[in-house]
N, C-alpha and C positions, 0 to 999 in steps of 0.2 A: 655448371661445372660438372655434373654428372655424365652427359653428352662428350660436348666439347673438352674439358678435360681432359679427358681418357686419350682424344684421338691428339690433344697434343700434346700428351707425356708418351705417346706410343711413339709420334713421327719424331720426336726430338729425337727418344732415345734409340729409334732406326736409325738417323742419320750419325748418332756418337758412334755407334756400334759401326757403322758402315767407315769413317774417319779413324777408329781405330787402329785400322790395320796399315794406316800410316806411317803408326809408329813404330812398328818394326823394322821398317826397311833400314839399310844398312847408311842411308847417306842422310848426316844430318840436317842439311835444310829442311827436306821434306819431312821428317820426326819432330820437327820442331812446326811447322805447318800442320803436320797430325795433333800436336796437344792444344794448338791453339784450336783450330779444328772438333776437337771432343769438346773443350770446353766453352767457345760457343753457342752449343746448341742445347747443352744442360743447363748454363746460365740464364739462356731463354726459357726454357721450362722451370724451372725454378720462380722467375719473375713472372713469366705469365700465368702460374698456375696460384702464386702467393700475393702479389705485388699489385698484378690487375685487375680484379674483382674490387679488393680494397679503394682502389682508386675511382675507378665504376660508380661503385657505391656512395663515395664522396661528393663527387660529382653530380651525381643524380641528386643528391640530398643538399646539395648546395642549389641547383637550378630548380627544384621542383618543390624543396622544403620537405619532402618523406625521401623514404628511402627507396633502393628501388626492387625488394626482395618479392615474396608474393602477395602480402599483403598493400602493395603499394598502387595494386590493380590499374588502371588505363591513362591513371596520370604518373607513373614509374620514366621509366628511360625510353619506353616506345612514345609516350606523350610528348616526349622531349623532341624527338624525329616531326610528331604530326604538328607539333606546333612550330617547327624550322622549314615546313614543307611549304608553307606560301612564296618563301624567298629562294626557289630551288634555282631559279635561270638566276638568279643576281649570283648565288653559291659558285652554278656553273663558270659565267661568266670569269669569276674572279679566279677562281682554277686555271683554267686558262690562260687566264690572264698571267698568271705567275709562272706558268710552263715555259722550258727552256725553247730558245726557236732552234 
């Protein structure tokens, strides 16, 4: 969160800031597309900065039995990836598979 955090409370709140100026203009559709617009991309930062860590964490602690913080060392959330990495072409496959033609 230290890292990545920062860079996406930064980009949300360039883009509210950037959607802002929506809502001045004098024709209300578009004023009304600006507040949806601002609020958007703060609802996103608020949830990803609150919402999905906690669930992360859940998750990791439901598939792996620890958590996945520092102490949770090589079997955390990256063990999770090394041990789904045998079935990677089955993964693909099924991807694909479900893509629109």
């Amino acid at each position: 969160m230290n890292h990545a955090g920062r860079a996406v409370v930064f980009s949300g709140l360039t883009v509210a800031i950037g959607l802002l100026s929506m809502i001045v203009l004098p024709v209300p559709m578009l004023r009304s597309v600006g507040y949806g617009g601002v609020l958007v991309p703060l609802m996103s930062v608020a949830v990803a900065i609150t919402l999905l860590p906690v669930i992360l964490a859940t998750v990791a602690r439901a598939w792996t039995g620890r958590g996945c913080g520092p102490s949770a060392g090589p079997a955390g959330v990256l063990g999770l990836g090394a041990r789904r990495l045998p079935h990677r072409w089955l993964a693909a496959l099924a991807g694909f598979g479900i893509l629109p033609r």
